[in-house]
Structure formats: C-alpha cells, structure tokens
Backbone as a ProteinNet text record, in pm:
[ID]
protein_1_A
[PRIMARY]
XXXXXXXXXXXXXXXXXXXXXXXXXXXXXXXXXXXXXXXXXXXXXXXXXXXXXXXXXXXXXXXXXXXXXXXXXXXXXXXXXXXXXXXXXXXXXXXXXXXXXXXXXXXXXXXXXXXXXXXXXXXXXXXXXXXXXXXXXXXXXXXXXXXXXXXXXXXXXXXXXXXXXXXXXXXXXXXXXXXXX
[TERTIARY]
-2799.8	-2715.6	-2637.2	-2668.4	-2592.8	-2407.6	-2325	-2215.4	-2148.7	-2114.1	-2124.1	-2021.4	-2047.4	-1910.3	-1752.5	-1678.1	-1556.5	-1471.4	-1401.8	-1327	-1247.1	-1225.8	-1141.9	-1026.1	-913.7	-807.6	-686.1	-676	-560.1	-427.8	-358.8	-192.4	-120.1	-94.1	-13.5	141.9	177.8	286.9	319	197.2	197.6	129.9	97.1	9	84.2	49.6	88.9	55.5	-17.2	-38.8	103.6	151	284.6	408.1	372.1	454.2	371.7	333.3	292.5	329.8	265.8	347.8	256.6	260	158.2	37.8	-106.1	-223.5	-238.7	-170.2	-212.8	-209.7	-148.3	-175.4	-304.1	-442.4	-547.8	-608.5	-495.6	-558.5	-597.4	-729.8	-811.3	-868.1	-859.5	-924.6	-1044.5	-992.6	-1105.9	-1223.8	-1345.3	-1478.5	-1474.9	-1575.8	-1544.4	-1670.1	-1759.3	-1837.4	-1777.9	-1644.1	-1611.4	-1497.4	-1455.1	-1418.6	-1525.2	-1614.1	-1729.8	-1793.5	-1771.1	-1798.4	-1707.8	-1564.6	-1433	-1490.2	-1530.5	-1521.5	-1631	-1804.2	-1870.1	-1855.1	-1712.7	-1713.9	-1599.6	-1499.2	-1370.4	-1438.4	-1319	-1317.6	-1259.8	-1126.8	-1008.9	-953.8	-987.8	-914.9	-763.5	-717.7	-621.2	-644.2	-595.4	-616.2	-508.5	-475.7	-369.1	-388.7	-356.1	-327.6	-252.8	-249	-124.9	-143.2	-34.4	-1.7	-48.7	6.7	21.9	205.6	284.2	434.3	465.7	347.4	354.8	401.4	427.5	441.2	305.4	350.1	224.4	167.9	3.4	13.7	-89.3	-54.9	-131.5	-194.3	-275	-385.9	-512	-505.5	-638.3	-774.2	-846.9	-1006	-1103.4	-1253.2	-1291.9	-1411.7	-1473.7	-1505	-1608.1	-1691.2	-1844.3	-1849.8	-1892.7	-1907.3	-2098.7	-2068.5	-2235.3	-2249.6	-2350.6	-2379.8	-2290.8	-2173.7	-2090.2	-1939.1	-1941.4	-1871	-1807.6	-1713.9	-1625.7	-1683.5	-1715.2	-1755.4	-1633.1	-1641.2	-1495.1	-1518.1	-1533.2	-1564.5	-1438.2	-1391	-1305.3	-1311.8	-1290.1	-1275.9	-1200.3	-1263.9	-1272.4	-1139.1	-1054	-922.4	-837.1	-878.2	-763.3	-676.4	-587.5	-458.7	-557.7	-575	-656.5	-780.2	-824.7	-941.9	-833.2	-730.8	-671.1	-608.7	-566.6	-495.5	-592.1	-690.1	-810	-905.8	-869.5	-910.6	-827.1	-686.7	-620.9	-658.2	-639.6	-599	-706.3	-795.8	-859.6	-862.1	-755	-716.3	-661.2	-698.6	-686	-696.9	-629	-633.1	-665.6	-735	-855.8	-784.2	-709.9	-653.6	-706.2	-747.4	-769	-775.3	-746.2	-686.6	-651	-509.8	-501	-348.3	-266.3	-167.3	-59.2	-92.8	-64.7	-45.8	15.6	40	-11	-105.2	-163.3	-288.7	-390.5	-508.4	-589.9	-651.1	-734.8	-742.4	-776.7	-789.7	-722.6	-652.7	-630.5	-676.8	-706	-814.3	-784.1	-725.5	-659.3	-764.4	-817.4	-952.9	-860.2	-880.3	-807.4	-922.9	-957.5	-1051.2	-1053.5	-1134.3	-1131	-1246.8	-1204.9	-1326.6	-1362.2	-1534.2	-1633.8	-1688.1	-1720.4	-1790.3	-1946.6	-1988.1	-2118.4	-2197.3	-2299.3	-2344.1	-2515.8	-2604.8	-2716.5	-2765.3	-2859.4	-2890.6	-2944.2	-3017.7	-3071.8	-2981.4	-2849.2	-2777.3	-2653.1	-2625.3	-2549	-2659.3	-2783.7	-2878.2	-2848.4	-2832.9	-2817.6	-2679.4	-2552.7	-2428.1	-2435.3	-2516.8	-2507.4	-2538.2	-2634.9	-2690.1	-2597.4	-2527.5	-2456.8	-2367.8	-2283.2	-2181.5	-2215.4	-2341.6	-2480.5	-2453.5	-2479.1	-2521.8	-2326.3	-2264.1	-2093.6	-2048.3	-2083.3	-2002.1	-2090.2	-2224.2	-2274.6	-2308	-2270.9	-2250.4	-2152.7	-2022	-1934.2	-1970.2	-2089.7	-2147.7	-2278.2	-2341.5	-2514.7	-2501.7	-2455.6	-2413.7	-2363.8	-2446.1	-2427.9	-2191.7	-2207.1	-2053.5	-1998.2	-2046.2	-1921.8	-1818.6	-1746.4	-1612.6	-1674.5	-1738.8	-1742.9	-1952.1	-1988.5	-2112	-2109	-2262.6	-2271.4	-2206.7	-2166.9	-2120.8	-2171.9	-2331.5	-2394.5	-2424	-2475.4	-2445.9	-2378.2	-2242.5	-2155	-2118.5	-2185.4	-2226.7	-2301.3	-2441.3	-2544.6	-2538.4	-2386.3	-2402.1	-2309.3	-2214	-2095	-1987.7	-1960.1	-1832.3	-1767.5	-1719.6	-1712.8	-1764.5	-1672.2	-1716	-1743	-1818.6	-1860.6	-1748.6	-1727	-1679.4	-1687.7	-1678	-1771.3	-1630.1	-1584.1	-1447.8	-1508.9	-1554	-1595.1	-1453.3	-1459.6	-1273.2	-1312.9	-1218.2	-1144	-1082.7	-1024.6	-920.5	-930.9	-941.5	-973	-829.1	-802.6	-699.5	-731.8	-757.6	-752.2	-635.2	-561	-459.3	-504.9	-520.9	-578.1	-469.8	-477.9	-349.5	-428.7	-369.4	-405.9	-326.2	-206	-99.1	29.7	13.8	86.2	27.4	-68.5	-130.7	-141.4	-129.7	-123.7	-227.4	-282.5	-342.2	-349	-346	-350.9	-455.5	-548.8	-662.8	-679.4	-697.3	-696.2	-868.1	-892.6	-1011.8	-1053.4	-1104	-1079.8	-1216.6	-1279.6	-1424.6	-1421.9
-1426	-1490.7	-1382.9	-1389.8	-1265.8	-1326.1	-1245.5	-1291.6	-1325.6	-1492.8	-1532.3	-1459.8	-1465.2	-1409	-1459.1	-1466.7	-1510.9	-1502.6	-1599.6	-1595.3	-1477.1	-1382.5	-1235.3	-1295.7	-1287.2	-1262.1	-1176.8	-1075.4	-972.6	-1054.6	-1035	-1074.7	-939.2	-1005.8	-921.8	-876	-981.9	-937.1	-856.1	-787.5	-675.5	-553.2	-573.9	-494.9	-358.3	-256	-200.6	-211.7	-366.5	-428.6	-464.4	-524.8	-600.9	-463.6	-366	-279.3	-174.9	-156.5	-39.5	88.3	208.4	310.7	429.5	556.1	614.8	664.9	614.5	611.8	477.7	378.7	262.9	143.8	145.4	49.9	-47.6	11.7	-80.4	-115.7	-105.9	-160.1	-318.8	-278.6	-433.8	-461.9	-603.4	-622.8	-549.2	-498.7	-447.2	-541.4	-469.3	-548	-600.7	-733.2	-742.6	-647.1	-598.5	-528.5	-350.6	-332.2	-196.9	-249.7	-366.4	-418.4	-377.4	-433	-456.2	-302.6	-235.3	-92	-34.8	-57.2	-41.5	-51.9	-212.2	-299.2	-177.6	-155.8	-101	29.6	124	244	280.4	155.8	178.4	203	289.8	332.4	189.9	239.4	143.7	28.8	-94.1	-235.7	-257.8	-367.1	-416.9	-569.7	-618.7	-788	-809.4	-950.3	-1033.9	-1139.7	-1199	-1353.8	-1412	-1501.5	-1623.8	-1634.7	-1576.7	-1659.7	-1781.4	-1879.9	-2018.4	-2062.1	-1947.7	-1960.1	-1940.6	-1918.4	-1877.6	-1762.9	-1676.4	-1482.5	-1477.8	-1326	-1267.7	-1177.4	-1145	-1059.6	-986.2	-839.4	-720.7	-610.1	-583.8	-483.1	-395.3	-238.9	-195.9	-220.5	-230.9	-249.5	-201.1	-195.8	-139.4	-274.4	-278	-400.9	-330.2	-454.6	-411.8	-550	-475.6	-597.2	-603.7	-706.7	-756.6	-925.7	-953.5	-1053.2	-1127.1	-1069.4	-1174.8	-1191.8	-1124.4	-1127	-1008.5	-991.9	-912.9	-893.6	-856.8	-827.7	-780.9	-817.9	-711.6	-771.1	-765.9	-788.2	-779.6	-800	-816.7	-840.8	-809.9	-878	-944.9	-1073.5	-1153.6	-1214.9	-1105.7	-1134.8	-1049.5	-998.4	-942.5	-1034.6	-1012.2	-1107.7	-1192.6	-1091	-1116.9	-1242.5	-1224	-1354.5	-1497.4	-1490.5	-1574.5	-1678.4	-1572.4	-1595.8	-1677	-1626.5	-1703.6	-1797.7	-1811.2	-1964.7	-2079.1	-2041.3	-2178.9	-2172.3	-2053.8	-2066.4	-1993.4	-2001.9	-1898.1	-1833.7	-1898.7	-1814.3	-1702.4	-1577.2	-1419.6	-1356.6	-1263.4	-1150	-1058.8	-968.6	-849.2	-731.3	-616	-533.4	-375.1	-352.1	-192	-98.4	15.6	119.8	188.7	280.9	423.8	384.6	483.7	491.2	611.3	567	684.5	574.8	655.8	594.9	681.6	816	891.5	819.8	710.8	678.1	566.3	542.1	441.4	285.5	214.3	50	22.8	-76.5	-163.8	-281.4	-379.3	-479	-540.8	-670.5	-763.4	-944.4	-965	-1020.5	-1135.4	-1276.2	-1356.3	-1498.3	-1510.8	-1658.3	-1686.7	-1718.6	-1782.3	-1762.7	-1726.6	-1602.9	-1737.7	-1691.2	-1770.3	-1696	-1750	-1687.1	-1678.5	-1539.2	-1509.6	-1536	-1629.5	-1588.9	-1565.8	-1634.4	-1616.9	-1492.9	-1442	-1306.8	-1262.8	-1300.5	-1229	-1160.2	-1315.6	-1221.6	-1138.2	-1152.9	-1078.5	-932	-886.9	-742.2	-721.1	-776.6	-776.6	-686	-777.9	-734.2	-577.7	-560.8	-441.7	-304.9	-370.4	-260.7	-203.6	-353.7	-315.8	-166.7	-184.6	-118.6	-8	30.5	140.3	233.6	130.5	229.6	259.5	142.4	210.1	308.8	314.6	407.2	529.5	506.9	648.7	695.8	779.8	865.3	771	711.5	679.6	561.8	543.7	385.2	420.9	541.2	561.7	688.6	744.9	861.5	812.5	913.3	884	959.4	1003	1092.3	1007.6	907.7	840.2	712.8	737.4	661.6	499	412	290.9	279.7	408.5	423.1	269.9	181.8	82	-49.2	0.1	-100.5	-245.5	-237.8	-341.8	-443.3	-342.3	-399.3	-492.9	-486.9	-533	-670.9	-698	-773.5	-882.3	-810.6	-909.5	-964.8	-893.2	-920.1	-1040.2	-1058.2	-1119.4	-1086.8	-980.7	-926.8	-896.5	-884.8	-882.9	-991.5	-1060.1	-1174.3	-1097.1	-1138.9	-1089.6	-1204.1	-1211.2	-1276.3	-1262.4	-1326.2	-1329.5	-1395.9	-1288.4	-1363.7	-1387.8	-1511.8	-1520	-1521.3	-1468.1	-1438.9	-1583.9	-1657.6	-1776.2	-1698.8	-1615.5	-1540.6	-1392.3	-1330.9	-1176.3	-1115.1	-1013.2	-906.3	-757.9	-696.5	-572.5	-520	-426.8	-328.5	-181.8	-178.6	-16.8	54.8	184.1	302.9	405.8	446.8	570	657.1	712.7	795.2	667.1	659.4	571	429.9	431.9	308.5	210	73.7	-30.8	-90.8	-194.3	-314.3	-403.3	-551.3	-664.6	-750.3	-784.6	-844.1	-963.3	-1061.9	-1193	-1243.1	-1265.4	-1296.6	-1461	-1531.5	-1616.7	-1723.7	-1776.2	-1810.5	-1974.1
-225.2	-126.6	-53	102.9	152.9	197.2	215.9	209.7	383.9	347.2	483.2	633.8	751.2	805.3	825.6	831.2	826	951.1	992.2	1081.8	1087.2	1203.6	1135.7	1305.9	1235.2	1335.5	1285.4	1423.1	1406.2	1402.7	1322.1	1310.1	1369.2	1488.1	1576.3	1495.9	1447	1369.7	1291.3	1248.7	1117.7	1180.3	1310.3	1365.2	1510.2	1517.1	1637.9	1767.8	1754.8	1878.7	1900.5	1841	1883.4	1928.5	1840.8	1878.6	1858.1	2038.6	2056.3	2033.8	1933	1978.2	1981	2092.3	2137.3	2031.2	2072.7	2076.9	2002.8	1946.6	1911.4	2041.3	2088.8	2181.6	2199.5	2136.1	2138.4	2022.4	1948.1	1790.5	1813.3	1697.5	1741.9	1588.7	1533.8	1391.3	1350.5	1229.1	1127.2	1119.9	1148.4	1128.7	962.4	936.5	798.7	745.6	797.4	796.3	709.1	781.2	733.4	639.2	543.6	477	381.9	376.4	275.6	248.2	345.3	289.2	209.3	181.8	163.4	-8	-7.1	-129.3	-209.2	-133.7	-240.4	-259.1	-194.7	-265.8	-335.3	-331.6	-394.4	-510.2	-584.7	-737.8	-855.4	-801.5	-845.8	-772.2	-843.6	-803.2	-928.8	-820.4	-933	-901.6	-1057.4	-1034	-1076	-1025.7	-1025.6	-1093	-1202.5	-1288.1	-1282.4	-1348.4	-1337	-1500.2	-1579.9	-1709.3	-1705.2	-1818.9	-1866.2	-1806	-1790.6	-1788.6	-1651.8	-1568	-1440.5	-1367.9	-1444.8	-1446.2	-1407.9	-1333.7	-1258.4	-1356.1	-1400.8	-1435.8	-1410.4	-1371.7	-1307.7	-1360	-1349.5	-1423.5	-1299	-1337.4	-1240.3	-1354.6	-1264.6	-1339.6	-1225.2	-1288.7	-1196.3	-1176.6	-1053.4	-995	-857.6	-838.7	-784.6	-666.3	-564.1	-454.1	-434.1	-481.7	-457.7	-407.2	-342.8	-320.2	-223	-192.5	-98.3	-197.2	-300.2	-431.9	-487.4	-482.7	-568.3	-752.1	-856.4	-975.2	-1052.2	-1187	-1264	-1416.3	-1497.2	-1633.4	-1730.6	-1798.2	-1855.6	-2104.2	-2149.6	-2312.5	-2337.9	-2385.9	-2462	-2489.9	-2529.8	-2590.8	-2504.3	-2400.9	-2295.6	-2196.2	-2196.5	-2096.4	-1965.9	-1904.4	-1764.8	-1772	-1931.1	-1993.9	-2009.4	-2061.3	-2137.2	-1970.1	-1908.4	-1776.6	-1690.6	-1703.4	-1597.7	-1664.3	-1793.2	-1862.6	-1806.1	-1777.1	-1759.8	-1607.3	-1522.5	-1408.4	-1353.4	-1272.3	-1222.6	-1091.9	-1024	-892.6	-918.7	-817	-839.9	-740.6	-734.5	-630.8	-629.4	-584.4	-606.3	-497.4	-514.6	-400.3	-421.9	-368.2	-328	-213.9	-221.8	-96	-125.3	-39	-58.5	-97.9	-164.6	-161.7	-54.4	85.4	145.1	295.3	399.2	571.1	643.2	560.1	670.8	711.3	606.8	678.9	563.1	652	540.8	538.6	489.9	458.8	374.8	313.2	214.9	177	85.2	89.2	-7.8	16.1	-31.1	-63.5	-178.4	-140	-236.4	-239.2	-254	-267.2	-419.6	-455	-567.9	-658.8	-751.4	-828.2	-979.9	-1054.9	-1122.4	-1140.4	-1181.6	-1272.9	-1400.8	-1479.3	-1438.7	-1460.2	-1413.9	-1572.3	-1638.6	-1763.5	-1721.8	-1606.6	-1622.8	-1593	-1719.3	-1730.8	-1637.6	-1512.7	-1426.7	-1343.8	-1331.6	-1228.7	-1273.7	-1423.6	-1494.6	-1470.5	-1462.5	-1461.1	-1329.7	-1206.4	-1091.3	-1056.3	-1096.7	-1107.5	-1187.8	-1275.1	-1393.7	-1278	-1226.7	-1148.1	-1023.7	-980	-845.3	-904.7	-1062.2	-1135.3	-1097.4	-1150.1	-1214.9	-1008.7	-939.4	-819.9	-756.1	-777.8	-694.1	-808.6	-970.9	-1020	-1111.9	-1052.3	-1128.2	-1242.5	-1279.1	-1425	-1528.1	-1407.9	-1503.1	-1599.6	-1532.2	-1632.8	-1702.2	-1629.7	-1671.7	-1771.1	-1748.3	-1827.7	-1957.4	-2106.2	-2233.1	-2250.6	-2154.5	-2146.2	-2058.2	-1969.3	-1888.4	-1956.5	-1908.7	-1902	-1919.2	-1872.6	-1947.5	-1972.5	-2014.4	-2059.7	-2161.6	-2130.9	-2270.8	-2170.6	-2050.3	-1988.6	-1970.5	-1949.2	-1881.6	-2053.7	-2159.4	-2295.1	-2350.1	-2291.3	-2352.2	-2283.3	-2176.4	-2061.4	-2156.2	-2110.8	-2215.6	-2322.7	-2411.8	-2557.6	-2540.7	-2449.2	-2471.3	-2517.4	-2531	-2569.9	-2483.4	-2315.5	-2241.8	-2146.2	-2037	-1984.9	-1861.7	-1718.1	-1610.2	-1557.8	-1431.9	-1351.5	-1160.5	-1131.7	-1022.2	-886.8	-753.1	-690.8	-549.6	-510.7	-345.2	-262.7	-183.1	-61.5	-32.7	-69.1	-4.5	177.4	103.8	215.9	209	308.2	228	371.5	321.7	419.7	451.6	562.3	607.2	623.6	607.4	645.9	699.8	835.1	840.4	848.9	861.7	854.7	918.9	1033.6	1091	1161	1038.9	1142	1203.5	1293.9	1374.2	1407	1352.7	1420.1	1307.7	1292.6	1208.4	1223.1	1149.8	1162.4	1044.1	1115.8	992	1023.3	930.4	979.9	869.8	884.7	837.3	827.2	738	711.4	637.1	679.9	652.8	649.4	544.2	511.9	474.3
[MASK]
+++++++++++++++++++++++++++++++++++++++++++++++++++++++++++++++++++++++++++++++++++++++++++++++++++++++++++++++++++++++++++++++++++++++++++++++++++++++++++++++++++++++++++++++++++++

C-alpha cells in the first residue's frame, strides 16, 4: 500500500511568510514528499503516550517509514506497551536540534499492532535498509532485531499520520506545514 497524499497547507502563523524577513519572503509548504525522505533517514524518533492517569509519557526509539507508515517496536513490559494497550493514540517527532537548518517532523495517529509475518519481514527489512550495520551487523547496537520481532518478545507497531507537521529551518527563514490525510 503506497502512502496516500495529504492535504498540505502552510500556517502562515508559524511561518516567515507572515513575517517576512530578508531572503524568506517566499517561503512556501514543505512537499510531503521531502517529509517522507526526512522519515526514511532519520536516526532518532521520540514517542509520545498517554498513561492510564493521563501523564504524558516520552521516550526516543528508533523507527522505520515504510508503506505509508511510521514502524517502532517496543517490549512487552515497557511503559510505551502498557500505555498503548489502553490508549493508542501517539506522536512520532524527529529533527534537528538546532535554527541553523533542517526539518522537524511531527507525525500524529494511532499505533496498530503489526503481527502478520509477511509484513512483520517487510517492516524488518525496511529497519535492515534505514539502519544498516546497526541492525545487520553481529556488533550492532540492536543486532537480533528482526528476531525478536518474529519471536514475540517485542511487539511491531505500525502509526498511519492522521495529521503529520513540517517545521523547516533555514537561517532566517521558517516554515509550518500542516499535513493532513
């Protein structure tokens, strides 16, 4: 399933359209196109839960855009599992920590458990090609990854953007881009 297009409108309000200041003057919405490139080479995401008590609760993980879908796996008995049993609305954010340049990407739906094995091998692979060594490699950092997938010890989960957000940064220039499916 390829991932559908979305209504994209600039919010002038967050944007240096509204306040021009020299060389922004023609800032214009982020394609969702260079969103989605954003999504398959980020490193680091962070997710957002909702307790049972209604506290927020926040964690980075690392997470794979395939299919029209955000990816992020989680154990069994971790907060982020327990949180999205009761509740499964979530927020998916990644970017730079900086105002000299870059995207931010604010992806906003509702995690689905992924269990059928074809497309749990599918998702494994998306991991396998955005993170490399760090998953294929007998020395990387979550080597055994896709394993732990298949075995169930680890749940897959699967976030389509209800609502997704662009923030570009370039020096002086702003943008807010509203995405909306």
């Amino acid at each position: 399933m390829t991932s559908k297009q979305p209504a994209t409108e600039l919010d002038a309000r967050y944007s240096s359209a509204l306040n021009p200041r020299p060389g922004a003057r023609d800032v214009t919405a982020t394609d969702w196109s260079e969103v989605q490139d954003r999504l398959r080479t980020a490193e680091v995401f962070w997710i957002t839960t909702v307790r049972p008590d209604g506290r927020l609760h926040v964690t980075p993980l690392i997470a794979a855009w395939h299919d029209g879908a955000l990816h992020f796996s989680t154990g069994t008995g971790e907060q982020k599992a327990k949180n999205l049993a009761g509740d499964p609305r979530c927020a998916l954010t990644t970017g730079r920590d900086t105002l000299a340049g870059g995207l931010d990407v604010v992806v906003e739906g509702t995690a689905e458990r992924v269990t059928d094995p074809a497309r749990q091998d599918e998702v494994v692979a998306a991991f396998e090609e955005q993170y490399g060594e760090h998953i294929t490699s007998p020395n990387g950092v979550f080597h055994g990854f896709g394993a732990t997938i298949r075995t169930g010890d680890d749940l897959l989960y699967a976030v389509r953007p209800g609502t997704a957000y662009g923030f570009g940064h370039d020096g002086q220039a702003f943008s807010h881009t509203r995405y909306t499916f």
